[in-house]
N, C-alpha and C positions, 0 to 999 in steps of 0.2 A: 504494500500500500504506500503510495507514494505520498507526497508530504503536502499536497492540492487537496487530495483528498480527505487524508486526514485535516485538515485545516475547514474544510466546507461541513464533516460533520461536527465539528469544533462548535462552529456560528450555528449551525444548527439546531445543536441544542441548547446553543447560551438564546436561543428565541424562544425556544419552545418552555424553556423552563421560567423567561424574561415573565411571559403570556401567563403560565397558570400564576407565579406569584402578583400579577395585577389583580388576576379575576381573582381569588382569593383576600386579597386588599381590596377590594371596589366590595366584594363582600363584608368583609367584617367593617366597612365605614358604613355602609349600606345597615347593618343591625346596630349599631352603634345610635344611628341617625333614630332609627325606628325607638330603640331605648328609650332614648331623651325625649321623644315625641309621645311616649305612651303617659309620661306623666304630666304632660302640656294641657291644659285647657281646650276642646277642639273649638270652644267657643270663647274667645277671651273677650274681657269686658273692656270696651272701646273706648280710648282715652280720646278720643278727637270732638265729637259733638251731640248730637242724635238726643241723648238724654232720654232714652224710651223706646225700645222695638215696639213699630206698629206690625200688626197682625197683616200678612200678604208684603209687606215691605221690607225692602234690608234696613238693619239698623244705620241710620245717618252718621256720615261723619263731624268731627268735632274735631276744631283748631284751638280748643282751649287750653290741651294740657293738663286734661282734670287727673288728678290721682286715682285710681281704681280703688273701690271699697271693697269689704270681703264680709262675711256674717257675722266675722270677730270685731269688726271695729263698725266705729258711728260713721253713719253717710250723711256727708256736709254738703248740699244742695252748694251749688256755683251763686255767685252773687250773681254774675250773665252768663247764661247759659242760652244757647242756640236749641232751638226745638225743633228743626225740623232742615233737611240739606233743599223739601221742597217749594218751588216757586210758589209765592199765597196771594191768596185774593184777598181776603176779610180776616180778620180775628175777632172774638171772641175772649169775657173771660166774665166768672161770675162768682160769688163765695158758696162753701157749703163747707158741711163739719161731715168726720169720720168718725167713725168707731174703732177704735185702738185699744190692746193690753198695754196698762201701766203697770211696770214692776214699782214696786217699792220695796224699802227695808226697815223692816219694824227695830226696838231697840236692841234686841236680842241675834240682830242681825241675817233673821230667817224673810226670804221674798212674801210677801205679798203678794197678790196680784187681783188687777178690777178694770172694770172697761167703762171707758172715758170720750167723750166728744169732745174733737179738737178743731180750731175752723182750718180749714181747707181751700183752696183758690184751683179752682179749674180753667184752662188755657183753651180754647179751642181756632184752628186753625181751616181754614178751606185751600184747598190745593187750585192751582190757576188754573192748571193743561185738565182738571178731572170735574172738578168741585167737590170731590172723596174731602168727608171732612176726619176730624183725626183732635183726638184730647187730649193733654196732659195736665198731670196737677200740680201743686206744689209742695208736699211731702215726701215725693220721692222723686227718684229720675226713670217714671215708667210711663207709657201714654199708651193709648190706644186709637186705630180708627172704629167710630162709629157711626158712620156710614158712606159707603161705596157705593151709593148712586152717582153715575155719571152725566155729566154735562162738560161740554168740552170748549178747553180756551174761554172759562170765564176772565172776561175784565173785570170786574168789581162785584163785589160780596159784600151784602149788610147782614150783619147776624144779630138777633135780639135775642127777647125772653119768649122762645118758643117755636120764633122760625128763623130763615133763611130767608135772603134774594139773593138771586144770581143773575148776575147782569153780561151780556154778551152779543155779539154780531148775528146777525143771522148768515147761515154757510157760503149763501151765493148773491148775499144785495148787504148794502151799509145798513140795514133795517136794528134797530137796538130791541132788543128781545128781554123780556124782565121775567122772573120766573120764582114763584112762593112757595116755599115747601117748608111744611115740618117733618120732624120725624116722628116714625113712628113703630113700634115694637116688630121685627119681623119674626114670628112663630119659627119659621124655617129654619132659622140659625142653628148655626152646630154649636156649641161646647167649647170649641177647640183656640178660642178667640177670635174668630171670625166675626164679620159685622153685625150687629146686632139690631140695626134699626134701618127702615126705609124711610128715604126722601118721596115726600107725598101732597099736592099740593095744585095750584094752578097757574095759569101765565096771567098778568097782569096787562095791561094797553101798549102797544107796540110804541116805539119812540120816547120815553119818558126820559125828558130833556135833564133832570135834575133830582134827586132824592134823598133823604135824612131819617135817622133814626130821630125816635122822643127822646126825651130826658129821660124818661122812667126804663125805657129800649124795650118798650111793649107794642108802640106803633113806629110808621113808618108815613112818612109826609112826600109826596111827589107831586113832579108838575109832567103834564101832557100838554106840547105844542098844538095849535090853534092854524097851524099855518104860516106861521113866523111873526104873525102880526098882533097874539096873543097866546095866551097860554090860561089853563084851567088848575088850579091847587086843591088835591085829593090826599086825603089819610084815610089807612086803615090798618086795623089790627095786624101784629105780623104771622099771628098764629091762623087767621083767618082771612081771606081777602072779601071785606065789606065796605066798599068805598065807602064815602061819606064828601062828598062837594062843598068845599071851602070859600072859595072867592074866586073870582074869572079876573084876570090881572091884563093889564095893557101892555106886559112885558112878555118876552121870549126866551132871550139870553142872560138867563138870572140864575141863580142858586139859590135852594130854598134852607134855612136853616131854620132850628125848632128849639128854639133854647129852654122854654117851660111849656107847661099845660096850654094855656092861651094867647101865645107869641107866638108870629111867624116872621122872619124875618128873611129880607131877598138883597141880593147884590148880583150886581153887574160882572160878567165876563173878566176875569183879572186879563189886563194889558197893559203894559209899560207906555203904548204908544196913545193910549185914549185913557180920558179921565171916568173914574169908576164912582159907581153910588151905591150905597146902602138907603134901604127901604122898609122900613113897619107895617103891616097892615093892621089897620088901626079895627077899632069896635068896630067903625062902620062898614068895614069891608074893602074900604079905601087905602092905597097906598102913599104911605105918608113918606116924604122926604128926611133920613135920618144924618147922613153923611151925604156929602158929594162932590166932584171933582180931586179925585183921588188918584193918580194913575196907579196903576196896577195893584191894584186894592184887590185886598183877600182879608176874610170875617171870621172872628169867632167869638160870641157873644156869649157873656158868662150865663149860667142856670139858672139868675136871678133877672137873669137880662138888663140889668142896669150898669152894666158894664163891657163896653167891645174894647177887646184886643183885634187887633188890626197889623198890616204888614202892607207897606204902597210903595212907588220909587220917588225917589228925588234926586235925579242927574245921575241917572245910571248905577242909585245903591238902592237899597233895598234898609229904609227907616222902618223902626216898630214904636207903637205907644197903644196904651191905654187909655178910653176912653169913657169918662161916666156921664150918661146920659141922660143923669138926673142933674146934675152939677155945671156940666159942660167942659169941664175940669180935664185936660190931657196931662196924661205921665208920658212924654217921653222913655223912653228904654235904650241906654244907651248899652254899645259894646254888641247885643246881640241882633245876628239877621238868621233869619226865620221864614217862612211863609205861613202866616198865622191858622189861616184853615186846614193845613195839609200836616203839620207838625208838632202842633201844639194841644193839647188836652187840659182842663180844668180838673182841680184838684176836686176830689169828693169829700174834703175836710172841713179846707179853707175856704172862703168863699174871695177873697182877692188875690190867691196865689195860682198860676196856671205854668205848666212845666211843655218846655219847647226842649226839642233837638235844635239847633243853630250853632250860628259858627262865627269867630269873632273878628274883628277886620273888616275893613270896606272890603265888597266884592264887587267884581265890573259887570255887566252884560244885560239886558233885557229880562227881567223878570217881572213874574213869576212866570210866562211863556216859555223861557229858555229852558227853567225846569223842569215844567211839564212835558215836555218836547222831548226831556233827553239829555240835550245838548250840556247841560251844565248840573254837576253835584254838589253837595255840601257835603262839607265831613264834619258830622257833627260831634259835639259836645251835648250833654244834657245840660238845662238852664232849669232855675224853680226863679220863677218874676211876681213879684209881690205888686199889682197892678193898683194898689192904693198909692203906693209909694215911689211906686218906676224904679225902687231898687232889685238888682237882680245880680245873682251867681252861680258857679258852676257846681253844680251837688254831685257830678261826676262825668269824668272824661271817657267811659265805654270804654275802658280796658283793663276792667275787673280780672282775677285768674286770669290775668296773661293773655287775654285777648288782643289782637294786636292788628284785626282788620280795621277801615276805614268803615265807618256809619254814615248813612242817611235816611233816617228817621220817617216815615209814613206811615200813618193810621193808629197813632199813640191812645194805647187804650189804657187806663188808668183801674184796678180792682177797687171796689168799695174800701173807706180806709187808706188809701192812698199806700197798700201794705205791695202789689207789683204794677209793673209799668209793661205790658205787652206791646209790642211793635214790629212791623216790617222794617226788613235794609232795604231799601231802592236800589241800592247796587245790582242785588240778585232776588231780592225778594223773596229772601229765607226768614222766616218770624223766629223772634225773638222776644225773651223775657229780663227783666232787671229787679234783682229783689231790692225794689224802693225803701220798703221799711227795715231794712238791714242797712241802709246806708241814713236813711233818715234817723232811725235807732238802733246804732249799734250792738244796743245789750238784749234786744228781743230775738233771742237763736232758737230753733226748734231743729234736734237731732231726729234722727230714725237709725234705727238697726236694720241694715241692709238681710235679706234671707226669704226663706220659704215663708216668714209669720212677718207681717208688720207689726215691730212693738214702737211704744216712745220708752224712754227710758230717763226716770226722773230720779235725780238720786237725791233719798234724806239726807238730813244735817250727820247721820254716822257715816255713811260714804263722803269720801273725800272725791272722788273722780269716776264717770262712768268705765 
């Protein structure tokens, strides 16, 4: 045997034996891998955003950073927490109390236990692309959807005490389509947390140029165009559709707002380039002249109505003040710009304090059109404006936990108590919550013990720490 030879089965088997100790290695990395993975969570609990697997939905992600809870330690609610990764039309939120085990410790140091009503704040959210509506609360980081009736590409959602409107295009003409539904219990439901309730309900007058919730969010106020040359003001119940005809107005391009029981109030088209009015209808029926020559005026009139906050431009900025309309009396509001109608909510405590997203600095461009368009954002700050005084400050900059997106504040709904603050971003129109009363009152904390059981867990004066 010559020395080629010998040499070729040489390499020969330095392959063959190269080969089995890979496949043998790519094996034991391969069980090694498997190992470590058998004691992994197959479902780990998502630090990014979500705050609740809805039922049919992946769980949402979350850019906050929140720390994962476990059933050994207390779960500490996010001061902002994002609800939801989906696009929203409306929110929704209302209080109600649970039922909970409270441990306690007697002196002797043995548990107790008793069940206790706690208050509650429920979130509710309408999806844009579905109108699937979806809840979450505030005790825990869990939600639900309850109900997956479809309606497709809503623009705007009114949600009250009872029902819904959905507001959207019709498929094949600019035709604006209104549509009432409550829910309602579906027998059919499985168990398994699947939807629980149907959307059920009727359509409302095609076209309806403008529309508001009441004060109480039991009714709902709209106006039906006339042809451009006038318009018709109707309310009805939101659980039920029972018109009821209000006053036939000489206006078209108006907004109706509904500050109390027997107040209506209307204002002109916001435009930077035309001067805007505000309008009362009075006992008689008659539209009285409240404000006027405003450019790009935007309304929100306190629940007592003797008082509008207001938002108009002056050489291209965008002024805010306070207006008492028993006195005559304006607060200017320096530092904050806002768009009052679209941003700002009234406190349900105070009666002259009302809380705006805005942003400080003259800003330049055509408003409030540029915003509505798109074309221009704010990145907000939250503001609390005491409209007695036209003093005003920042009670938080939205970047509670480590939150570190840009805000632009729309459809600020405020809980009874002034205890959260629900909102959409405009950015992307993902809703969000802020525990108001954790910043307004720091020492008001409510834990839960994350697990199979919701407890609270209150420790006597002989416990030193949960």
């Amino acid at each position: 045997m010559n020395i080629k030879k010998i040499s070729f089965i040489l390499i020969t088997l330095a392959i063959i034996l190269g080969i089995i100790f890979a496949i043998f290695y790519f094996l034991g990395e391969r069980d090694q891998q498997n190992g470590a993975q058998e004691g992994r969570d197959p479902f780990p609990v998502n630090i990014d955003s979500g705050f609740g697997s809805i039922s049919g939905e992946e769980t949402p992600t979350n850019n906050n950073n929140q720390t994962p809870t476990t059933s050994q330690s207390p779960q500490i609610i996010p001061t902002l927490r994002k609800l939801s990764d989906e696009p929203t039309s409306g929110v929704y939120t209302y209080n109600t109390v649970r039922e909970v085990t409270r441990i306690l410790y007697n002196e002797e140091g043995a548990e107790e236990i008793e069940i206790v009503e706690i208050p509650e704040t429920k979130f509710q959210i309408i999806e844009r692309r579905n109108a699937h509506i979806s809840e979450f609360n505030s005790l825990d980081l869990l939600g639900k959807k309850i109900s997956d009736t479809t309606i497709v590409r809503v623009r705007e959602a009114i949600a009250g005490a009872g029902g819904y409107v959905f507001r959207y295009l019709a498929e094949f003409n600019e035709t604006i389509l209104s549509y009432r539904g409550s829910l309602e219990i579906d027998i059919s439901a499985t168990e398994d947390g699947g939807a629980t309730a149907l959307l059920k309900g009727s359509f409302l007058p095609e076209n309806i140029t403008s529309m508001t919730l009441s004060s109480d969010k039991e009714s709902i106020a709209y106006i039906v165009s006339e042809g451009g040359t006038g318009s018709i003001l109707y309310t009805t119940p939101i659980d039920a559709f029972t018109p009821t005809q209000i006053a036939t107005l000489p206006l078209s391009e108006i907004h109706v707002l509904w500050p109390s029981e027997q107040t209506f109030m209307f204002y002109t088209k916001g435009d930077s380039r035309i001067p805007g009015n505000l309008f009362t209808l009075g006992a008689s029926g008659e539209l009285q002249t409240t404000l006027s020559e405003m450019y790009g005026l935007t309304v929100n009139p306190s629940p007592s109505r003797n008082i509008v906050f207001v938002s108009f431009d002056v050489r291209g900025d965008i002024i805010t003040a306070a207006i008492n309309l028993d006195t005559g009396f304006t607060s200017n509001i320096t530092g904050v710009r806002t768009i009052a109608s679209d941003k700002c909510v009234w406190s349900t405590v105070e009666e002259n304090i009302i809380y705006c997203g805005g942003t400080r600095g003259m800003i330049r461009g055509d408003y409030p059109e540029n915003w509505y368009s798109g074309s221009r954002f704010f990145v907000d700050t939250l503001w609390q404006i005491n409209t007695e005084t036209g003093d005003s400050e920042i009670i938080s900059y939205l970047d509670e936990d480590n939150v570190t997106i840009p805000f632009d504040i729309i459809q600020p709904t405020l809980a009874e108590g002034d205890t959260y603050l629900l909102f959409i971003n405009k950015y992307d129109r993902a809703p969000w919550v802020l525990n108001l009363g954790r910043i307004i009152n720091p020492e008001d904390e409510v834990f839960l013990e994350s697990g199979a059981q919701t407890e609270i867990l209150e420790v006597s004066e002989t416990v030193e720490s949960i």
